[in-house]
N, C-alpha and C positions, 0 to 999 in steps of 0.2 A: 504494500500500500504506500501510497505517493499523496501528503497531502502540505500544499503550498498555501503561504499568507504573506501578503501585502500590508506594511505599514507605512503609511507616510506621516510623517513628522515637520514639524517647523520650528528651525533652528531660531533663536532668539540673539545671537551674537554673534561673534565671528568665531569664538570660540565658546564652546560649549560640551559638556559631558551630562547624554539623557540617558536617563538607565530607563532599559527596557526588558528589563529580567521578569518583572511579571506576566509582562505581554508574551515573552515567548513562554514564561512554563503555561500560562493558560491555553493557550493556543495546542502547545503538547496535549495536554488533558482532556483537551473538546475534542481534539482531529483523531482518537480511537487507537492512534500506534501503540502498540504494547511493548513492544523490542526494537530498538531501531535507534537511528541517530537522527538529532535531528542542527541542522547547519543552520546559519546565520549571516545575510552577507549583505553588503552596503552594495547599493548600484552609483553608485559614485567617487569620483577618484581623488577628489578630497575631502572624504572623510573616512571615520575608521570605524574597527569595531574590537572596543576591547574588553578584556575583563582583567577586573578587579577589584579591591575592597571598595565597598559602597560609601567612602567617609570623604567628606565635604577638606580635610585637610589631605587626602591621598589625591582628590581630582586637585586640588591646588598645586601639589607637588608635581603630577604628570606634566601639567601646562607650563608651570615653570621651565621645567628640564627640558621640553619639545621645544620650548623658545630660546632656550642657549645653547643646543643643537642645531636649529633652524632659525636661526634671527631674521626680521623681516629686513636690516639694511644690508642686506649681504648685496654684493652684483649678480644675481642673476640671471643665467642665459635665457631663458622665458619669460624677461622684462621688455619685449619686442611686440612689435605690430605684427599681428598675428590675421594674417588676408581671409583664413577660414572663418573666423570672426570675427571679423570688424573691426577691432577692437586690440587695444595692447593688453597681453598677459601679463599678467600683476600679481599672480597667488601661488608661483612656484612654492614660498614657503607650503602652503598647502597640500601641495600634492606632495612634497615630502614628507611632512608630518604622517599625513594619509600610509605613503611605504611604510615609515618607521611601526605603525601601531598596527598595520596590518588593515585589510577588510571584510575580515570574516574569522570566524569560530566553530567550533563542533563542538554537542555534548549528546551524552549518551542517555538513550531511553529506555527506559528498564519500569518494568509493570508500569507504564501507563505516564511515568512520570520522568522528567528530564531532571538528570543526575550534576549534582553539581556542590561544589563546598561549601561551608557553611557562609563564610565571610565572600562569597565569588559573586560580583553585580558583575551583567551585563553592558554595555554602552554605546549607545552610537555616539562618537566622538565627531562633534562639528571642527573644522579647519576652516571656514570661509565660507562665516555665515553674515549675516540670517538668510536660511535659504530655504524652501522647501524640499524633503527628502526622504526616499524610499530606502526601507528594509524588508530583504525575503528570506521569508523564515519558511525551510523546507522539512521536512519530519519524513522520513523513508523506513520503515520496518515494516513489523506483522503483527 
């Protein structure tokens, strides 16, 4: 059994950490998989999907450390007029961030429910908001 969901969300800043961990264990629990995995994945290429502790000083510590990794004055090659879009690229920060954290996750489903540690939230991480944005949450077992 194969059963897919669509969440769209709206970013509120340019950066931003939404936990979405409820959404996906419920999502588990209504869609009937009993055994199986179920995936988690951003359709976008600057933003992420990560886990970890759900604490208001851990997402302060991430953002921190992704901004002296990826500082926005650096010279970027994607600081150019870009003919595809109109428009000059401006958010390479972004889309590194976006590599560094990853866009997607797995966890495992076992009787009915997605397995996961005590302290493990969810996140769609924004890089280069406010924007509106899609997550698909796919659940594949028996």
């Amino acid at each position: 059994m194969v059963k897919l969901k669509t969440i769209v969300l709206r970013s509120t800043a340019e950066f931003q950490m939404i936990k979405i961990t409820d959404t996906i264990r419920s999502f588990v629990e209504e869609c009937g998989v009993q055994n199986g995995i179920a995936a988690v994945i951003s359709a976008h290429t600057t933003t992420g999907i990560m886990i970890n502790e759900g604490l208001e000083c851990v997402e302060t510590d991430i953002e921190e450390l992704l901004e002296r990794l990826v500082p926005k004055d650096f010279p970027y090659a994607h600081a150019h007029f870009l003919p595809s879009y109109g428009a000059t690229g401006s958010n390479s920060p972004s889309h590194l961030k976006s590599m560094l954290s990853g866009n997607s996750c797995l966890f495992v489903v076992e009787n009915g429910r997605m397995i996961a540690g005590d302290a493990q939230d969810v996140y769609l991480a924004e890089f280069d908001g406010p924007k509106s944005r899609k997550v698909y949450i796919q659940v594949i077992g028996e």
